[in-house]
C-alpha positions in Angstrom: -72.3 -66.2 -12.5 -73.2 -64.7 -15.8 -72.1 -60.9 -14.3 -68.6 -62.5 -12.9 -65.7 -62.1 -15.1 -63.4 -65.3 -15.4 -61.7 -64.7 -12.1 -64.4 -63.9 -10.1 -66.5 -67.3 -11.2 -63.4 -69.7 -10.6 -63.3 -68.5 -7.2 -67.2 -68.4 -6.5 -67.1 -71.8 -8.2 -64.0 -73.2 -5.2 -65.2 -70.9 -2.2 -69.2 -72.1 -2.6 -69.3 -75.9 -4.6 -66.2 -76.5 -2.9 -63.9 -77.3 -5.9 -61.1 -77.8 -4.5 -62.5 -80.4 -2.1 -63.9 -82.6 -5.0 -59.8 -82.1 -6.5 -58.8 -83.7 -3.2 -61.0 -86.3 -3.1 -60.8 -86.9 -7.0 -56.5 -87.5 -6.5 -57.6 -89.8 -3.1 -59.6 -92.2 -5.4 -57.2 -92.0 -8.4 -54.6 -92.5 -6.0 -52.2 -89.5 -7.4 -50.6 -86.5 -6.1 -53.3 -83.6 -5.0 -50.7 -80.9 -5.5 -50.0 -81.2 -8.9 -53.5 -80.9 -9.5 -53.8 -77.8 -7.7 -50.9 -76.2 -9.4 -52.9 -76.7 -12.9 -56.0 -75.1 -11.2 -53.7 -72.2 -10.2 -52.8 -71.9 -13.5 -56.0 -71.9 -15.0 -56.8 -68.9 -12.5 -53.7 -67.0 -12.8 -54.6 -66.9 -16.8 -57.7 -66.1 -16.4 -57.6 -62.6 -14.5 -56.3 -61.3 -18.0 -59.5 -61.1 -19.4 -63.0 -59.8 -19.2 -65.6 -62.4 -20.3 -65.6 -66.0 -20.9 -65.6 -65.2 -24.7 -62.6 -63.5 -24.6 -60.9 -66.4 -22.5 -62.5 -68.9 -24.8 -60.8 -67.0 -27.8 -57.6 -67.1 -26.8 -57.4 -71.1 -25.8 -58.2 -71.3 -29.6 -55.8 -69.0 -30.5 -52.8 -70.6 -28.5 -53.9 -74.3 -29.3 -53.8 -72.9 -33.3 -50.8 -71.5 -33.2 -49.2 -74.3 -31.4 -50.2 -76.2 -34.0 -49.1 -74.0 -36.8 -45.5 -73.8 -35.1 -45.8 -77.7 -35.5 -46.5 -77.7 -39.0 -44.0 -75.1 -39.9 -41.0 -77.3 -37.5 -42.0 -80.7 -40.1 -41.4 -78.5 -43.1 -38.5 -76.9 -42.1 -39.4 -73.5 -41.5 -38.4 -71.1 -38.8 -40.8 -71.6 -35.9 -41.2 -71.5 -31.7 -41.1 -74.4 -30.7 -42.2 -75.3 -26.7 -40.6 -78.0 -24.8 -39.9 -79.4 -20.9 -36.0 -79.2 -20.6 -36.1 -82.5 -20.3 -37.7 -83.1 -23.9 -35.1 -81.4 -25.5 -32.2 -83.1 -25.0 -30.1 -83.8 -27.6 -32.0 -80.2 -29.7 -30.3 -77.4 -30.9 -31.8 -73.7 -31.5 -30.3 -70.5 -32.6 -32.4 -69.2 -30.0 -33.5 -70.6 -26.2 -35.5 -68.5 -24.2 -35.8 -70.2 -20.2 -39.4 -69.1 -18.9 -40.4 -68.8 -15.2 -36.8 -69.5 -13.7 -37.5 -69.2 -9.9 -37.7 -71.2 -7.4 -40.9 -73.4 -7.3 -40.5 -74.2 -11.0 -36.3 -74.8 -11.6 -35.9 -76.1 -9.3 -39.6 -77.9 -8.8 -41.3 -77.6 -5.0 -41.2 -81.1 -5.0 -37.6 -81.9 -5.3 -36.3 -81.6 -1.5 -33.2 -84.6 -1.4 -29.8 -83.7 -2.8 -30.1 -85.9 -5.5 -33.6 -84.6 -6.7 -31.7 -81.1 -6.8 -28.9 -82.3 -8.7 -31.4 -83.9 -10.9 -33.3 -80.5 -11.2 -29.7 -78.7 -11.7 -28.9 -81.1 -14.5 -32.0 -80.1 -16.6 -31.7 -76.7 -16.3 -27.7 -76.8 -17.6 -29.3 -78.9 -20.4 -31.6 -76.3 -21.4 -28.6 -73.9 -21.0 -26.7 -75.8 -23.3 -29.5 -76.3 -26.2 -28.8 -72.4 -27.3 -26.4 -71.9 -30.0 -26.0 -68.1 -30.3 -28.5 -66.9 -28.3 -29.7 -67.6 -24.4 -32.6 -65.3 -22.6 -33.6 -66.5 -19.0 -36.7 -65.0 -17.8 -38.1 -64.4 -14.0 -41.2 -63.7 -12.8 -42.2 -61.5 -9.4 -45.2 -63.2 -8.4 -46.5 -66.7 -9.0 -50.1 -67.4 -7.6 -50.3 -63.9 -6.1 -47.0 -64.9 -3.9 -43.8 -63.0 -4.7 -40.9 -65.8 -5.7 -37.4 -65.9 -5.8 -35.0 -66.2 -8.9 -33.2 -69.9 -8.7 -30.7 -70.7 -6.8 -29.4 -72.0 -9.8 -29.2 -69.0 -11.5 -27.0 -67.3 -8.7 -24.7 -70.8 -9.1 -23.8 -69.5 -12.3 -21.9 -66.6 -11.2 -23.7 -64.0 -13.7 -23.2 -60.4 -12.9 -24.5 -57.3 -14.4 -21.9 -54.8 -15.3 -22.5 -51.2 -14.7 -21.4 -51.2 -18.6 -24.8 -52.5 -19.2 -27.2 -50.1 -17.8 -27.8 -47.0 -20.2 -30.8 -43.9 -19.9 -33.8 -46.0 -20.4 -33.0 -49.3 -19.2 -35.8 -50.8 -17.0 -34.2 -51.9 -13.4 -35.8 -53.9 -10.4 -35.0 -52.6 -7.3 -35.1 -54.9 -4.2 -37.1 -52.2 -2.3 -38.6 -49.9 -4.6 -39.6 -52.1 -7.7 -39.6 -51.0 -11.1 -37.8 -48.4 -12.3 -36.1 -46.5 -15.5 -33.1 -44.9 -15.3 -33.1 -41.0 -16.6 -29.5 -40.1 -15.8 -26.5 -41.5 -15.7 -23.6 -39.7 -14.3 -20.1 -41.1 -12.8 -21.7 -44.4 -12.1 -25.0 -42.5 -9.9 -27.8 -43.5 -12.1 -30.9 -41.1 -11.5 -34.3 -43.7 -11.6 -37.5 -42.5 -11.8 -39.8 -45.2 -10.1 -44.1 -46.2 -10.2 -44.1 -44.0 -13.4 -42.7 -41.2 -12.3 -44.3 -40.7 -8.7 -41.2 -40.5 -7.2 -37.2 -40.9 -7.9 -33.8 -42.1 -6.3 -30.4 -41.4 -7.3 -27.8 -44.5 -6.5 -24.8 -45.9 -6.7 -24.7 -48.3 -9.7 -21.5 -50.7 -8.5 -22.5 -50.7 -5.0 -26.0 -51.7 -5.5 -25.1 -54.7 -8.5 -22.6 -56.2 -5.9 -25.0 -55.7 -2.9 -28.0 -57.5 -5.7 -30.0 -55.0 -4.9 -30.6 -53.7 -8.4 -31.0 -56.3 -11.6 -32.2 -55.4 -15.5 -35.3 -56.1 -15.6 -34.6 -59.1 -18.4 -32.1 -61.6 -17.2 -30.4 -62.4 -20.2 -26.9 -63.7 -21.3 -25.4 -64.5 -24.4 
């Protein structure tokens, strides 16, 4: 265990004590929801392939939970600060500022919400964290969640945003449905020129076809 970085001992830990069966039989006897305990697990494993050792990991819990409680300090005094909330907790909140993390599907709106009026529910939250910006609104996606790709939100689609081909200069960072990641090096008559996986290999397309196909996005979803 002591040779294993983080990763490596959470999954020895599951595969050989059998973790994950003590989590089921824990939420059996508690009487509560296995799933959502298994979502915190999957957390804890998808932060942990960031680092190296366990002091490393250790150091940055403090960090966050310092700084979290910093930001607190600062919001009673009246300074500028980040301040992390559910959608749901910040109703009735303004900020200059909203940044929506994680917008896919599986998180906004939840796994769990399957009847209409769960995703109405879900749909309502996500136009109040909308709403909460004053000046200033970033959504953010993610490609993979657990080591599984995800999908934006449906609810992002609902609102109707489209990129402009005004909005893509030399250097903007695109995601291309079948190629990935890329960066445009040319723009010409609406062709951009992308070089993609750091410059192993390159395409030239058609910028207005491909935005109303959604086959190209900027890599930040963001609206203001």
């Amino acid at each position: 265990m002591g040779r294993k970085n983080p990763k490596e001992a959470i999954a020895y830990i599951r595969k050989n004590i059998d973790y994950d069966g003590y989590i089921y039989q824990y939420a059996q006897y508690r009487n509560i929801g296995v799933k959502g305990l298994k979502e915190i697990l999957e957390e804890i494993v998808e932060g942990s392939k960031y680092f190296d050792d366990y002091k490393d990991m250790l150091s940055h819990i403090q960090t966050i939970k310092e700084e979290i409680k910093e930001g607190k300090k600062k919001k009673i005094e009246g300074k500028n600060a980040v301040t992390l909330s559910t959608m749901h907790g910040a109703k009735g909140l303004e900020f200059e500022a909203v940044c929506i993390a994680g917008a896919v599907e599986g998180i906004i709106p939840h796994n769990k919400s399957s009847s209409l009026s769960e995703l109405e529910e879900e749909r309502r939250l996500f136009y109040v964290g909308l709403t909460r910006a004053k000046s200033h609104l970033t959504i953010s996606i993610i490609k993979k969640r657990y080591e599984e790709e995800v999908k934006p939100s449906r609810f992002i689609e609902e609102m109707g945003l489209k990129t402009s081909v005004n909005e893509f200069s030399i250097g903007t960072t695109i995601i291309h449905s079948k190629y990935g990641r890329g960066k445009i090096q040319k723009l010409q008559d609406g062709i951009a020129y992308i070089e993609f996986d750091k410059g192993v290999f390159s395409r030239k397309i058609d910028l207005k076809t491909c935005i109303e196909k959604d086959i190209i996005f900027i890599e930040k979803c963001e609206t203001k």
